[in-house]
py3Dmol code that shows the C-alpha trace and the ligand (Angstrom):
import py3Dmol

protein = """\
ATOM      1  CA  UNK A   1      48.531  40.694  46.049  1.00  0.00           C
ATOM      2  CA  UNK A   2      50.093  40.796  42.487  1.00  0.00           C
ATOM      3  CA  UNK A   3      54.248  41.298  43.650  1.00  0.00           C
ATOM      4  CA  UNK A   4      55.929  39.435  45.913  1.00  0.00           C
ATOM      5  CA  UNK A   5      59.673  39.467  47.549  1.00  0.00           C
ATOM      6  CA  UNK A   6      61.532  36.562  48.234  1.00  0.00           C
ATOM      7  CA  UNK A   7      64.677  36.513  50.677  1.00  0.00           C
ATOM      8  CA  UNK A   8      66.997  34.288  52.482  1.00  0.00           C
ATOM      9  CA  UNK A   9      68.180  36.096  55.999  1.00  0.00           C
ATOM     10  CA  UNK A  10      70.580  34.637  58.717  1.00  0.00           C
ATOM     11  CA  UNK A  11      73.031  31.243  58.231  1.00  0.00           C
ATOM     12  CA  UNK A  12      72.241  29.546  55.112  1.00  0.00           C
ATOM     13  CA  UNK A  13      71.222  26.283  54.987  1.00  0.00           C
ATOM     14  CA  UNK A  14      70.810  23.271  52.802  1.00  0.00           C
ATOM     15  CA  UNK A  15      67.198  23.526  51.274  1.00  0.00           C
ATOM     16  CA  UNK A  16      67.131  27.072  50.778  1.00  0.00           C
ATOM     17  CA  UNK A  17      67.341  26.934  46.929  1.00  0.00           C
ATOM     18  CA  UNK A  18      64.680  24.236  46.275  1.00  0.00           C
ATOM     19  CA  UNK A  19      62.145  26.945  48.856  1.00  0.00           C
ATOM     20  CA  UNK A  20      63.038  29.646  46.360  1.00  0.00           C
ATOM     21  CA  UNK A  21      62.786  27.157  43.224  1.00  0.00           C
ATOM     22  CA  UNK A  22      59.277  26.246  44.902  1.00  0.00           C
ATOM     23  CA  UNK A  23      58.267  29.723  45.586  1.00  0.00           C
ATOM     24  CA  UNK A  24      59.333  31.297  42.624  1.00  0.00           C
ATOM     25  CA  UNK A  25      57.237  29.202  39.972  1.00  0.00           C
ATOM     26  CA  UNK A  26      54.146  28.661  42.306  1.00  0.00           C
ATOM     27  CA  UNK A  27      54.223  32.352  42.134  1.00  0.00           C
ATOM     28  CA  UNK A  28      54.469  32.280  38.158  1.00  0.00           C
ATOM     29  CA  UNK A  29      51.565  29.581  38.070  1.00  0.00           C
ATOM     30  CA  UNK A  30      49.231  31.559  40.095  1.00  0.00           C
ATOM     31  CA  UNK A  31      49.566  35.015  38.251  1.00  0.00           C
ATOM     32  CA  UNK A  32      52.363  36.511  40.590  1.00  0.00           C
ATOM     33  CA  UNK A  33      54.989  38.412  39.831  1.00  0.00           C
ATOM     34  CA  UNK A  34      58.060  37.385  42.032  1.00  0.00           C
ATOM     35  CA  UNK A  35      61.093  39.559  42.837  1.00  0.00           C
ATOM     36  CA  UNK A  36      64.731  37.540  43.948  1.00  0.00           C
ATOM     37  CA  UNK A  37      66.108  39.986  46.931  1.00  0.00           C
ATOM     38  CA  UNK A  38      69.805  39.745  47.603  1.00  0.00           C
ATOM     39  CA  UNK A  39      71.959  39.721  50.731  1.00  0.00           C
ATOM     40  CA  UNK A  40      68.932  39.183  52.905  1.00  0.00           C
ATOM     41  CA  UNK A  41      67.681  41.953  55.301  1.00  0.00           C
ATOM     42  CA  UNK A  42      70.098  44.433  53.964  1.00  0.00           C
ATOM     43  CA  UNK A  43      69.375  43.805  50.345  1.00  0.00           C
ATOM     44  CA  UNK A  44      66.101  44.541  50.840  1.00  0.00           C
ATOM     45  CA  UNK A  45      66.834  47.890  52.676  1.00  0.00           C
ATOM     46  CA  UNK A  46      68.994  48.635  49.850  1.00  0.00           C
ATOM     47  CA  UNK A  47      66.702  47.938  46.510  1.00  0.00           C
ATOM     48  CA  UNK A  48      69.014  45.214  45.518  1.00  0.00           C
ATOM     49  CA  UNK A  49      66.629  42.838  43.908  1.00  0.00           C
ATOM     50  CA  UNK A  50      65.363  42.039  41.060  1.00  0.00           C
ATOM     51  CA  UNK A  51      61.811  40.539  39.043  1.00  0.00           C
ATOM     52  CA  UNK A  52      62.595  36.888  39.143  1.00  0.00           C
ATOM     53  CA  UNK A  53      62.625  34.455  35.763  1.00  0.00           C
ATOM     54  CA  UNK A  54      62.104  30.920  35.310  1.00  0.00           C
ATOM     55  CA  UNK A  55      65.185  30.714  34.262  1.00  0.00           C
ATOM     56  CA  UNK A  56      66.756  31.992  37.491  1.00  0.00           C
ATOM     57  CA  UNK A  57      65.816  28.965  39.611  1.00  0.00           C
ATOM     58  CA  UNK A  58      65.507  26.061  36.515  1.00  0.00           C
ATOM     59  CA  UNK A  59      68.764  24.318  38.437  1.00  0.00           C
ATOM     60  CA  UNK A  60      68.998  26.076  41.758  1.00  0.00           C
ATOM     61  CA  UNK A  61      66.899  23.052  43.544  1.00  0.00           C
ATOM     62  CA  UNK A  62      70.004  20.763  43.995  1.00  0.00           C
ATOM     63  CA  UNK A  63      72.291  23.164  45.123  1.00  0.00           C
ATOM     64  CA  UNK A  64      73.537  24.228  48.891  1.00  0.00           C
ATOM     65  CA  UNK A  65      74.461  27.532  50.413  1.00  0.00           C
ATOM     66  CA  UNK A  66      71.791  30.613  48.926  1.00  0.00           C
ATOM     67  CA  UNK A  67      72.081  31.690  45.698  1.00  0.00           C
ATOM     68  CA  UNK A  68      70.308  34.729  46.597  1.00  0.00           C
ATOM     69  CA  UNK A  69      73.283  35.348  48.732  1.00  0.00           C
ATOM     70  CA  UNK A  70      72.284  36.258  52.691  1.00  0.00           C
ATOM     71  CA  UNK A  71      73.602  38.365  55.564  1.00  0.00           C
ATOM     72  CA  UNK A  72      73.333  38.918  59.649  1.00  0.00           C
ATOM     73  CA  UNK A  73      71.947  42.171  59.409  1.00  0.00           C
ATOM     74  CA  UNK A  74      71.260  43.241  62.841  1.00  0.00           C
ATOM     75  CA  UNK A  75      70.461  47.187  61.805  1.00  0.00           C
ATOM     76  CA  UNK A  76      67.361  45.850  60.665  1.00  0.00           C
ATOM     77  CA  UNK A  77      66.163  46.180  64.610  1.00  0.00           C
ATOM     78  CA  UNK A  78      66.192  49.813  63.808  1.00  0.00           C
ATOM     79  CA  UNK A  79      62.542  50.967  62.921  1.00  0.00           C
ATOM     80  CA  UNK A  80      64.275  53.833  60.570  1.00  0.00           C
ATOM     81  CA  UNK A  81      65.877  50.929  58.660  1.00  0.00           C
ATOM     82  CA  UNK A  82      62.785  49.041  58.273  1.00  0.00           C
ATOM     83  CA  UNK A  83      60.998  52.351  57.029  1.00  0.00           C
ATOM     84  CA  UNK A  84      64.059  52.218  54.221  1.00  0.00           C
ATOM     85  CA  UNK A  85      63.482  48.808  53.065  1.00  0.00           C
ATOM     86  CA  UNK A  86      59.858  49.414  52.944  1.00  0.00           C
ATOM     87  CA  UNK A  87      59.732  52.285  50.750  1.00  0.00           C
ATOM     88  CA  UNK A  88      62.219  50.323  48.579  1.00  0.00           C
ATOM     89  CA  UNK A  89      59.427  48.040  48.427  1.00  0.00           C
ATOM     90  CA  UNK A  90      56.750  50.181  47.457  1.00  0.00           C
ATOM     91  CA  UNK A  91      58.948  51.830  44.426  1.00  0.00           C
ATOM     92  CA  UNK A  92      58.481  48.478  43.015  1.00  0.00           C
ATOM     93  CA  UNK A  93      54.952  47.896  43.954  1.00  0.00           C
ATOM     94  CA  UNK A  94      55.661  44.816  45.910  1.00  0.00           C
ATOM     95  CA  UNK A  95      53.176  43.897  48.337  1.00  0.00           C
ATOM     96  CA  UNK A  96      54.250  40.529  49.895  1.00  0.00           C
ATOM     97  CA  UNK A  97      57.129  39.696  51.564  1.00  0.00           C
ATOM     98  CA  UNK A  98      58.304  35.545  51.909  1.00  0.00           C
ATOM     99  CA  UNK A  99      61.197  35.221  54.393  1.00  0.00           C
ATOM    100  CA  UNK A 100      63.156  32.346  55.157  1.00  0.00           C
ATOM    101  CA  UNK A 101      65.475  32.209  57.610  1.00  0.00           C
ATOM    102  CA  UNK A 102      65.290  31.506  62.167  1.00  0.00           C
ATOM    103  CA  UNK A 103      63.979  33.335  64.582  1.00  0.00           C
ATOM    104  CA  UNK A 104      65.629  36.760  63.882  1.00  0.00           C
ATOM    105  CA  UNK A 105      64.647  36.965  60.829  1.00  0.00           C
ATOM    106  CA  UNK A 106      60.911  35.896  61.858  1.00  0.00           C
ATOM    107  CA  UNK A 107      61.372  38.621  64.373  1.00  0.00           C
ATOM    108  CA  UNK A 108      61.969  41.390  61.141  1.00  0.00           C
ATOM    109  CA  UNK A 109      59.137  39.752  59.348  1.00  0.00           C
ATOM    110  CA  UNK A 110      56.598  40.366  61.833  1.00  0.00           C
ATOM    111  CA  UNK A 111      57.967  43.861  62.693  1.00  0.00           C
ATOM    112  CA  UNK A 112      57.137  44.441  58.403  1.00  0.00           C
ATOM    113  CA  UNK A 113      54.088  43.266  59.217  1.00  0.00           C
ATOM    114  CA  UNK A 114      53.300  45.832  61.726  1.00  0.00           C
ATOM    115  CA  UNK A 115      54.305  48.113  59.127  1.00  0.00           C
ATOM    116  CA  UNK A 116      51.472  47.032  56.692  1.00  0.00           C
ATOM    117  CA  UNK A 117      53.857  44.383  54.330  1.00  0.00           C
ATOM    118  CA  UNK A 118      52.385  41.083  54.021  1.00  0.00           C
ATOM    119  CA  UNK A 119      54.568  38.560  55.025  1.00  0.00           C
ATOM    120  CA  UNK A 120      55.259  34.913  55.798  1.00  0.00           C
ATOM    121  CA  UNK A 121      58.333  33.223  56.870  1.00  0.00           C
ATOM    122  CA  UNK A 122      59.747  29.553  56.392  1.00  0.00           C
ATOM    123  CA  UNK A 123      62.049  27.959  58.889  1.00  0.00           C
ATOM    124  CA  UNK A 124      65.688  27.978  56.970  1.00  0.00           C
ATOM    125  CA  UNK A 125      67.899  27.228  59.464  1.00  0.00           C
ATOM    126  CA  UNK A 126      70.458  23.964  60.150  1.00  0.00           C
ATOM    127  CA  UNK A 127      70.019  24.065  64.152  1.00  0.00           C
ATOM    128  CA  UNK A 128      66.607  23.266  64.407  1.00  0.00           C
ATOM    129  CA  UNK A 129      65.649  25.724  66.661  1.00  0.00           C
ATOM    130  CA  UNK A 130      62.095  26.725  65.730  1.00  0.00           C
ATOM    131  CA  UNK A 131      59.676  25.541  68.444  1.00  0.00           C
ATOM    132  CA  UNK A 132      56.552  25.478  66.051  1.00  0.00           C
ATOM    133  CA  UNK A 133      57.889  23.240  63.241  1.00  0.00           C
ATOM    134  CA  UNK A 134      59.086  19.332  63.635  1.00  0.00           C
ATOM    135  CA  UNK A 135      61.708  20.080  61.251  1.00  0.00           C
ATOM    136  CA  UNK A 136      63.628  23.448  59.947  1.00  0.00           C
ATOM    137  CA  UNK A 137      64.515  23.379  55.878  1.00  0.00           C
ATOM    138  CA  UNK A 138      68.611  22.135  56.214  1.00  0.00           C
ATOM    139  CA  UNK A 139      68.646  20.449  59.654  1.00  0.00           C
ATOM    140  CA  UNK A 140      68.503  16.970  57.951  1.00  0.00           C
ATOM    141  CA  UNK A 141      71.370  17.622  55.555  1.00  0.00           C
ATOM    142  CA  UNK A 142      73.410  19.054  58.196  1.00  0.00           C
ATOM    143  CA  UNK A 143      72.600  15.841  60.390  1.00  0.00           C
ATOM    144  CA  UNK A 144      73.591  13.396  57.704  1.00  0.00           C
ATOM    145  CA  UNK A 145      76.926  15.564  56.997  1.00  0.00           C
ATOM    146  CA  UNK A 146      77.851  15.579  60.754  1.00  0.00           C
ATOM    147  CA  UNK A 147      77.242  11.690  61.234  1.00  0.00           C
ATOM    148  CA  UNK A 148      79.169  11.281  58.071  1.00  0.00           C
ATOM    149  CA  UNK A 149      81.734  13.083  60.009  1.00  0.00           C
ATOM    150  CA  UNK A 150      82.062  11.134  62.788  1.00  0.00           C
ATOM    151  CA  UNK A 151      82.148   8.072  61.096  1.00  0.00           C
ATOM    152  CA  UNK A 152      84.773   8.631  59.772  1.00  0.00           C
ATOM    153  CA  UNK A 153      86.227  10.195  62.809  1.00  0.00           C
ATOM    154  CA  UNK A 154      85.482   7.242  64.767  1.00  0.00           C
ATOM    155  CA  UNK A 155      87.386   5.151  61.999  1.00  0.00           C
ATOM    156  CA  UNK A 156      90.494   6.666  62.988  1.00  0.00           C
ATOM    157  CA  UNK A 157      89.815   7.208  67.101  1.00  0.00           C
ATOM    158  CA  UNK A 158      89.157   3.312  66.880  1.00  0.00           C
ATOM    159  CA  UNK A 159      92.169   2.712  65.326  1.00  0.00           C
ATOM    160  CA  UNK A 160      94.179   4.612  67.480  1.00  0.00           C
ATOM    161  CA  UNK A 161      92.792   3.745  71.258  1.00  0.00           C
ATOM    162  CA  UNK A 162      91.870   7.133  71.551  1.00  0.00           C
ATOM    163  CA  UNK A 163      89.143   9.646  72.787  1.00  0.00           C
ATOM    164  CA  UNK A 164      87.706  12.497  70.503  1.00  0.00           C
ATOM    165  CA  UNK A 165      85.852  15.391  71.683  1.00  0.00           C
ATOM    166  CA  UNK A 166      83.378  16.490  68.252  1.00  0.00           C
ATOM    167  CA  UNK A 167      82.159  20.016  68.336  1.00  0.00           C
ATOM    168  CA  UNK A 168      78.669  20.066  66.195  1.00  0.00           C
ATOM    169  CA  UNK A 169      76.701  23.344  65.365  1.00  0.00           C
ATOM    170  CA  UNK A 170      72.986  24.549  66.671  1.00  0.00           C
ATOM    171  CA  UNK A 171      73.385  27.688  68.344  1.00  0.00           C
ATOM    172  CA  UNK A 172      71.436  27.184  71.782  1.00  0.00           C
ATOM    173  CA  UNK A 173      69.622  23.579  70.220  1.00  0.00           C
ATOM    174  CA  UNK A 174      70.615  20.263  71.113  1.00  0.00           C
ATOM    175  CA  UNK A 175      69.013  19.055  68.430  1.00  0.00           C
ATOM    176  CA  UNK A 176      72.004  17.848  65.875  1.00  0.00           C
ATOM    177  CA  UNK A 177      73.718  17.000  68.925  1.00  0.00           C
ATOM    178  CA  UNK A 178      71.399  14.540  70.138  1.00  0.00           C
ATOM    179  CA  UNK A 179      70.141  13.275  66.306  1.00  0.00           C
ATOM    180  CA  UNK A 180      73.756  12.877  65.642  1.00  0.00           C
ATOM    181  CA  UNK A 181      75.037  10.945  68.867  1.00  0.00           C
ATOM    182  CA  UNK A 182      71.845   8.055  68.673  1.00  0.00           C
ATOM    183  CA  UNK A 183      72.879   7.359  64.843  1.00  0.00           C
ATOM    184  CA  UNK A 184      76.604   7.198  65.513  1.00  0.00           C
ATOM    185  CA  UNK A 185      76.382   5.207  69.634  1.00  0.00           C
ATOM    186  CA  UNK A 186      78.789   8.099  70.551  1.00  0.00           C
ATOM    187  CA  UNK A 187      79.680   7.117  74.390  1.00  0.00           C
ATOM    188  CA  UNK A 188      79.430  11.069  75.904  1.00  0.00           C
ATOM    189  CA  UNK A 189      76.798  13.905  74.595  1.00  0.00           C
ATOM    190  CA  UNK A 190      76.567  17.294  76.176  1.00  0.00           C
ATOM    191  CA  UNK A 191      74.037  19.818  74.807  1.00  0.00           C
ATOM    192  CA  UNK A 192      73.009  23.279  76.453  1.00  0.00           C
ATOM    193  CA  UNK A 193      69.465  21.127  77.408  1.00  0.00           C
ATOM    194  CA  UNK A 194      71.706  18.427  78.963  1.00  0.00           C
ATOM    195  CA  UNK A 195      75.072  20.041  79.761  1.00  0.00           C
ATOM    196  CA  UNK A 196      78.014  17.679  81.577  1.00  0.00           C
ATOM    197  CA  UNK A 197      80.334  19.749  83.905  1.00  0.00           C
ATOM    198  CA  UNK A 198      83.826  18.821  82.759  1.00  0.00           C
ATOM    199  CA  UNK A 199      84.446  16.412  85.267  1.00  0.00           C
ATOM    200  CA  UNK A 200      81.242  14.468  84.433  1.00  0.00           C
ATOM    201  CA  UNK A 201      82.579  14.287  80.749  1.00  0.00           C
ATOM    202  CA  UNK A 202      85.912  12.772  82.396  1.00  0.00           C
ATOM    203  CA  UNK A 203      84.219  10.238  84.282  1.00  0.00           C
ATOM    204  CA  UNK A 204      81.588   9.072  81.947  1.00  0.00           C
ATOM    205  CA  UNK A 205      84.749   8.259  78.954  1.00  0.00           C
ATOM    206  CA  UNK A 206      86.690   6.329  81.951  1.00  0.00           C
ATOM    207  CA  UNK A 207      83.623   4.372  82.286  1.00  0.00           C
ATOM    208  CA  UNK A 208      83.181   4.001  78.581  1.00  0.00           C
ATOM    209  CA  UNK A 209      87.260   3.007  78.721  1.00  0.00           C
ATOM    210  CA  UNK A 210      86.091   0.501  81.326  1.00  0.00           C
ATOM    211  CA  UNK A 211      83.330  -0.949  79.447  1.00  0.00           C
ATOM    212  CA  UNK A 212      85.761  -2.023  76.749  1.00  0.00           C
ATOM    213  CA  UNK A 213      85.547   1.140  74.071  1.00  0.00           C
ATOM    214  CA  UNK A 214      88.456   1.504  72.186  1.00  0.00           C
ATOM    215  CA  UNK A 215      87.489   4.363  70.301  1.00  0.00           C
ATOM    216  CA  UNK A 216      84.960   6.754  72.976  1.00  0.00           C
ATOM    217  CA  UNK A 217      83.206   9.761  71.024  1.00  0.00           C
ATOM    218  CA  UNK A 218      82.364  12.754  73.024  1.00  0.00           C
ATOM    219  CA  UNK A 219      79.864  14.832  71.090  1.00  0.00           C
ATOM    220  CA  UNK A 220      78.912  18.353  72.619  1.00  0.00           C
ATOM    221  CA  UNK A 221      77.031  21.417  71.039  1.00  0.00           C
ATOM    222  CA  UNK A 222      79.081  25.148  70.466  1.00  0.00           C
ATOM    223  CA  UNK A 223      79.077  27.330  72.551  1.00  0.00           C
ATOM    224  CA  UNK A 224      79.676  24.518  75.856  1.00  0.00           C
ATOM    225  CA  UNK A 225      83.383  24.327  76.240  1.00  0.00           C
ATOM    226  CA  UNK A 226      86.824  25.489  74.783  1.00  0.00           C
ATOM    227  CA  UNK A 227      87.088  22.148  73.540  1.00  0.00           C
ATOM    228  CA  UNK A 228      91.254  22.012  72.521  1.00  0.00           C
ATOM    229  CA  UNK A 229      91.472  22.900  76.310  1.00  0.00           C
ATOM    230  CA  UNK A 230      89.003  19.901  77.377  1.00  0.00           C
ATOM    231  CA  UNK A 231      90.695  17.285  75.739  1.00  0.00           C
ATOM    232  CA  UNK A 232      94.082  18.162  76.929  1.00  0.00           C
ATOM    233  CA  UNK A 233      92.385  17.967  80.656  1.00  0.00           C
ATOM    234  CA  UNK A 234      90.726  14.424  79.711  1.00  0.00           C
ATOM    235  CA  UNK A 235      93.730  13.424  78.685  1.00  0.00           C
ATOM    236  CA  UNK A 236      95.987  14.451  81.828  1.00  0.00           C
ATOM    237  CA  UNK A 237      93.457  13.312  83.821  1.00  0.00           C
ATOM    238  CA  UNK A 238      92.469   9.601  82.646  1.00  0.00           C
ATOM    239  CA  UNK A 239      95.591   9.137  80.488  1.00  0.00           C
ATOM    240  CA  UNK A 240      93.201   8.281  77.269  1.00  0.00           C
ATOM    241  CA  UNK A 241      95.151  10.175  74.498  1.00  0.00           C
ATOM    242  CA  UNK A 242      92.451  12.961  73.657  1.00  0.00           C
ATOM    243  CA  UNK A 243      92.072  14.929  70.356  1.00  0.00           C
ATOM    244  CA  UNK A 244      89.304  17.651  69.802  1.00  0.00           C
ATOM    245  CA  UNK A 245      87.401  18.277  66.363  1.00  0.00           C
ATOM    246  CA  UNK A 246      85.385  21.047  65.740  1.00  0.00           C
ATOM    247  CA  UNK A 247      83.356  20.410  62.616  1.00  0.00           C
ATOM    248  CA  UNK A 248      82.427  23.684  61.386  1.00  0.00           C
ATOM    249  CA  UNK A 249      81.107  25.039  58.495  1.00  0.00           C
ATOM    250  CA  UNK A 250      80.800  21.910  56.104  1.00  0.00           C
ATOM    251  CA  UNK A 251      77.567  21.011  58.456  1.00  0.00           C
ATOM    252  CA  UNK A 252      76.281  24.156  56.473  1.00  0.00           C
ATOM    253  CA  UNK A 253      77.022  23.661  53.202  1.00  0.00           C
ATOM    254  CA  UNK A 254      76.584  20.634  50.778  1.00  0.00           C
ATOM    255  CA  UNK A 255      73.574  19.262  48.311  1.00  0.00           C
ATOM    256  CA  UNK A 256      70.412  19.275  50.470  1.00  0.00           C
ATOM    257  CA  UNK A 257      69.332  15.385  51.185  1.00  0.00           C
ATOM    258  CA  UNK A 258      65.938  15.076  49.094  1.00  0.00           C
ATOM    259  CA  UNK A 259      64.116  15.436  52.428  1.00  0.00           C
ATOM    260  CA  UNK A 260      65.199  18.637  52.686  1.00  0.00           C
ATOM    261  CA  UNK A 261      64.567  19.564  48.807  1.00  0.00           C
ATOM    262  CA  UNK A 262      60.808  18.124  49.413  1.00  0.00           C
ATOM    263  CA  UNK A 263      60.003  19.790  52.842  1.00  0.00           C
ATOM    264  CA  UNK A 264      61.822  23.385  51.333  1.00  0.00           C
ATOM    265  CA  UNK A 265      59.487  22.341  47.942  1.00  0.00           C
ATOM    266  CA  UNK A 266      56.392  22.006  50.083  1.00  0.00           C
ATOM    267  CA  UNK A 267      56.574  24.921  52.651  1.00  0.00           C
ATOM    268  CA  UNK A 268      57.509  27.006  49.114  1.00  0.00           C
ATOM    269  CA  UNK A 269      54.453  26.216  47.332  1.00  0.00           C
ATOM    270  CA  UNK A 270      52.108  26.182  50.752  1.00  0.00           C
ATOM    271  CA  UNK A 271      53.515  29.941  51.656  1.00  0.00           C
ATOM    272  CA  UNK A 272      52.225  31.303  48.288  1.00  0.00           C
ATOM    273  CA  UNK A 273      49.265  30.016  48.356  1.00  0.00           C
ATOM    274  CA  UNK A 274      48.486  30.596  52.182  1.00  0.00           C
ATOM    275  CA  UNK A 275      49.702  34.395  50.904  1.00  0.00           C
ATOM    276  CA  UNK A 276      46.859  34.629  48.186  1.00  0.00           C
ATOM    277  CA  UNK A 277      44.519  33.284  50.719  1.00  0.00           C
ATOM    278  CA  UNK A 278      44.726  36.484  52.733  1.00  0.00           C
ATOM    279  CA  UNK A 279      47.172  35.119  55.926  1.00  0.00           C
ATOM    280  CA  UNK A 280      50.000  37.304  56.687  1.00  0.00           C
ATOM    281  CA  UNK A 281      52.577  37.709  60.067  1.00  0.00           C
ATOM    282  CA  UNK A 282      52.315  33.408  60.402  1.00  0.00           C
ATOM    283  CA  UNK A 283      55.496  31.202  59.627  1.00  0.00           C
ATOM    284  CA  UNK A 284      55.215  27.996  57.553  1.00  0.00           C
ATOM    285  CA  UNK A 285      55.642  24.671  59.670  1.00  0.00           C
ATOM    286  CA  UNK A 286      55.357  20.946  59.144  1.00  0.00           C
ATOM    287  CA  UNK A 287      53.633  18.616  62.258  1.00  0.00           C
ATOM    288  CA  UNK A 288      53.134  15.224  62.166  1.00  0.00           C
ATOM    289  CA  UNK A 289      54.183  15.710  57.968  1.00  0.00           C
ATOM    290  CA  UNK A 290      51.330  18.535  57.576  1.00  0.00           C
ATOM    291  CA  UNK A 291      51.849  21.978  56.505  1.00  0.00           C
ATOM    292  CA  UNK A 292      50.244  24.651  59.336  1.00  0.00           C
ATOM    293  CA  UNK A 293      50.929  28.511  59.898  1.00  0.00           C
ATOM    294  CA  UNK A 294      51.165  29.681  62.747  1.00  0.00           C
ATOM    295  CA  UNK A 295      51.514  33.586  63.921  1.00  0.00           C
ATOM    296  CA  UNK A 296      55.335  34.468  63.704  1.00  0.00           C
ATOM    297  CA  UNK A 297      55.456  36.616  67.312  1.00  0.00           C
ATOM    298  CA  UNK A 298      53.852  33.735  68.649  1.00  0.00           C
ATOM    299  CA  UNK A 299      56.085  31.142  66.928  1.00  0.00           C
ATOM    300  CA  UNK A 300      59.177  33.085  68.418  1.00  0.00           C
ATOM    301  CA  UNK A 301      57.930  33.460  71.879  1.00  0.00           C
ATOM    302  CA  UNK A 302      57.750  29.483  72.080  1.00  0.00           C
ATOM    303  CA  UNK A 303      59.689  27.255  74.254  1.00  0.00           C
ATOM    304  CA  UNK A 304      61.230  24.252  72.230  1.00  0.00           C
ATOM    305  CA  UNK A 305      59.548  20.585  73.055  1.00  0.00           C
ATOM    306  CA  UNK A 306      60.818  18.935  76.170  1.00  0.00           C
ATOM    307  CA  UNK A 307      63.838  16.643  74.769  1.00  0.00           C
ATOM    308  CA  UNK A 308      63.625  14.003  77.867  1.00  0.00           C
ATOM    309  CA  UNK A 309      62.049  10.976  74.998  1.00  0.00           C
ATOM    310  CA  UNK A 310      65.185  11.630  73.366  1.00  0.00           C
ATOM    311  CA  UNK A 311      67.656  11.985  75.845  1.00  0.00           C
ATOM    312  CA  UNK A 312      66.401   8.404  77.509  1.00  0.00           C
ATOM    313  CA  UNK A 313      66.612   6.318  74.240  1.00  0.00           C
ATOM    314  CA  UNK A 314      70.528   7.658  73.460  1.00  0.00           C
ATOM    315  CA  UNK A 315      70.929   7.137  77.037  1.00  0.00           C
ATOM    316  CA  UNK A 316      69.419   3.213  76.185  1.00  0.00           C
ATOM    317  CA  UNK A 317      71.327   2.755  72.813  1.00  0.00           C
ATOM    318  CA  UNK A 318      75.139   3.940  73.220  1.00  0.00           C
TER     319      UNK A 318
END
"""
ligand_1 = """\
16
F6P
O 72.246 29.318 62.685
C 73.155 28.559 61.961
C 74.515 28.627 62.575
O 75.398 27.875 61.788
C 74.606 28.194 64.040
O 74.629 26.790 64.160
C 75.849 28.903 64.481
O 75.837 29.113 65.875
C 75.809 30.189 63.728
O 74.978 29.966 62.599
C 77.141 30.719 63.258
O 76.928 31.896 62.582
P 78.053 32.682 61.745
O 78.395 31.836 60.563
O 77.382 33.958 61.354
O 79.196 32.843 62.661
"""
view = py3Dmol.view(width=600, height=400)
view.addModel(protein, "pdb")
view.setStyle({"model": 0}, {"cartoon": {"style": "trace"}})
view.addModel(ligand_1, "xyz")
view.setStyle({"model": 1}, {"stick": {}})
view.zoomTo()
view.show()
């Protein structure tokens, strides 16, 4: 391979930068020409990219959000699409494709592949949600921000003799849920692995009332529960004044932590050189702190690990 295309597809995440700082010189030091694609999927369908410089990712490590920009870009499904982006490709001789990005946008690298691109993805996604890797490039930033968050929620529940329903992101993962509720003691955690009917949520902050919590945090993962409507119902129904926050997109954005700026560093520079080696169609992941591939179809077919470990120590600690 001599070209190769780098993108950022799907929510952005913390970390995303430092894998495009990391890919981006490895590139340069190994005799590759790299190419920044913008906006993702539809970027690439569109020829909007560009042969990358040093000097486009000197200071780009530190920073949050993409600054290749990204974009949900469902159309990409479309095999007509994909025949688009590819001659856009070939116009500029590229060869190689790195994506980073979840499982959809694994699921439009491997279709490439099919197609004859070379291509390798790296988990960039908050929620933690790819089965093959320990750890996705953002999901530790995102964790810190959230239990920021509550601390400071729990600051003013505590002062107030209240109950506070927090709303975190992770799509169908528990997994900043569950990380979040053991480092903050909240008393009540739903997530789609371990979901509480309402009632159960009711009964399990009286008993936290009962055990002598002023200030009972109730985290529970999107997509579970209009939450503004749940607290009004705790609150009618246990008389513990309820409010409900739903934290949004600041667990997105922000400086990745420098664990997420050395994982997105190492999967960067392993994904280039795994590229020259020949391996295409696999996704980057790190297990027990050592950098594997792994065949994307594969990797998206997986069921997530069994959470139980997990679920019994918050259910020891709170
Ligand atoms: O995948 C990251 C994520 O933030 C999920 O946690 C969330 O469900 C989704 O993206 C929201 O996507 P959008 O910003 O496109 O609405």
């Amino acid at each position: 391979i001599k070209k190769i295309a780098i993108l950022t597809s799907g929510g952005d995440s913390p970390g995303m930068n430092s894998a495009v700082r990391a890919i981006v010189n490895t590139a340069f030091k190994k005799g590759l020409e790299p190419y920044l694609v913008y906006e993702g999927y539809l970027g690439l369908t569109n020829g909007n990219f560009k042969k990358a410089e040093k000097s486009d990712v000197k200071l780009i490590g530190s920073l949050g959000g993409t600054v290749i920009y990204s974009a949900r870009f469902p159309e990409f499904k479309k095999v007509e699409v994909r025949k688009k982006a590819i001659e856009k490709l070939k116009e500029e001789g590229i060869d190689a494709l790195v994506t980073i990005g979840g499982d959809g946008s694994y699921i439009g690298a491997s279709k490439l592949t099919e197609m004859g691109i070379k291509t390798i993805g790296l988990p960039g996604t908050i929620d933690n949600d790819i089965a093959s890797t320990d750890y996705t490039i953002g999901f530790h930033t995102a964790l810190d921000t959230i239990v920021r968050s509550i601390d400071q929620i729990r600051e003013t529940t505590e002062s107030h003799n209240r109950a506070t329903i927090v709303e975190v992101m992770g799509r169908f993962c528990g997994d900043l849920a569950i990380h979040a509720a053991i480092a903050t003691g909240a008393q009540v955690l739903s997530t789609s692995e371990r979901k509480l009917t309402e009632e159960e949520i009711i009964k399990e902050s009286q008993k936290a009332r009962k055990e002598g919590n002023r200030s009972i945090i109730i985290i529970v993962s999107e997509y579970l529960y209009d939450v503004n409507a749940l607290a009004k119902k705790i609150e009618a129904e246990t008389n513990i004044e309820t409010r409900a926050t739903i934290l949004g997109y600041p667990q997105r954005g922000g400086r990745p932590t420098a664990e997420d700026r050395i994982l997105a560093g190492r999967m960067g520079a392993f994904a280039v050189e795994k590229l020259i080696e020949g391996e295409t169609g696999v996704a980057v992941n790190i297990v027990n702190n050592k950098l594997t591939t792994k065949d994307i179809m594969e990797v998206v077919s997986m069921n997530r690990p069994n959470k139980d470990e997990l679920f019994k120590q918050y259910d020891l600690i709170k």
